[in-house]
C-alpha positions in Angstrom: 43.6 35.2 12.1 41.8 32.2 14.3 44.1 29.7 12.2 45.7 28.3 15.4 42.9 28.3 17.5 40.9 25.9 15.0 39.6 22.4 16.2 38.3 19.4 14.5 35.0 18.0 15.3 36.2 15.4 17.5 38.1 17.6 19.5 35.3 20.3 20.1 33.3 16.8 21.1 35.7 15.5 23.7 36.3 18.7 25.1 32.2 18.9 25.8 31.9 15.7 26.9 34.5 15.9 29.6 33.2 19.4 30.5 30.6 19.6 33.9 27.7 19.6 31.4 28.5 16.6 29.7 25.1 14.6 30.9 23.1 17.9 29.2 24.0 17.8 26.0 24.1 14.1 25.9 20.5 14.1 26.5 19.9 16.8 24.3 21.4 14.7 21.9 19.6 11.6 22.5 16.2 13.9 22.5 17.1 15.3 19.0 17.6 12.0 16.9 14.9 10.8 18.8 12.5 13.5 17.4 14.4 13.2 13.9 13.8 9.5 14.0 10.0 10.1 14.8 9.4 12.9 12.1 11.4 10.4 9.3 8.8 7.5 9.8 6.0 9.5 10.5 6.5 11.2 6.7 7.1 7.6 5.8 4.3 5.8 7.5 1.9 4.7 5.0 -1.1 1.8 6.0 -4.0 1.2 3.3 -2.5 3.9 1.2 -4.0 6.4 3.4 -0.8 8.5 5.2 -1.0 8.9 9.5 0.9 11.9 10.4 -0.3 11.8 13.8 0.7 8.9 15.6 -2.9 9.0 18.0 -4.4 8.5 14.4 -2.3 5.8 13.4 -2.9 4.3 17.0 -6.8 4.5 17.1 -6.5 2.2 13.1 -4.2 0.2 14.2 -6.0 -1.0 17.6 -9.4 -1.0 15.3 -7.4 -3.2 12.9 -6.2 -5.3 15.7 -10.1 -5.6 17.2 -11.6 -6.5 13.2 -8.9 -9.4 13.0 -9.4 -10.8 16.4 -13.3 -10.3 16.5 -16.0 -13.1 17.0 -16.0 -13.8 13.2 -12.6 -15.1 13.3 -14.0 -18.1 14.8 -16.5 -18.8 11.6 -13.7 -18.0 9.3 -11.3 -20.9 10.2 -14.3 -23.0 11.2 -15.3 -22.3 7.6 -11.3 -23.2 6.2 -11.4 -26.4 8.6 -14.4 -27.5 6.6 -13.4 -26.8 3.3 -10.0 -28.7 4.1 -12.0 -31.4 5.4 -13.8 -31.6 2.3 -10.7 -31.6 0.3 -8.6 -34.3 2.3 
């Protein structure tokens, strides 16, 4: 019945994007793989075997990893390596 009224999916794409809506559902578009994106590595998103589906969660261990590694005892540790490749050489 609709045999001849059929299009591929190209053609039902460039007949949207040269329709007066085109900038809608291109940002629809963008706003959907973005969110797909988002949920694929957040399912994937694994640090110190301990999963972060919440990316405030992930944020708040990764800025208290970032404040541990550059803390006041990084200074004694490669004081400490200095010595003991002083001692060596």
């Amino acid at each position: 019945m609709a045999e001849g009224r059929r299009m591929t999916a190209a053609q039902a794409v460039d007949k949207l994007m040269s329709s007066e809506h085109a900038d809608l559902i291109r940002e629809s578009v963008r706003f959907m793989v973005a969110e797909l994106m988002d949920a694929e590595v957040a399912q994937k998103f694994v640090v110190k075997n301990a999963d972060y589906l919440d990316w405030d969660a992930f944020a708040h261990v990764l800025a208290r990893h970032v404040l541990y590694r550059n803390g006041e005892h990084r200074n004694q540790r490669l004081i400490t390596l200095e010595r003991r490749r002083r001692i060596a050489a």
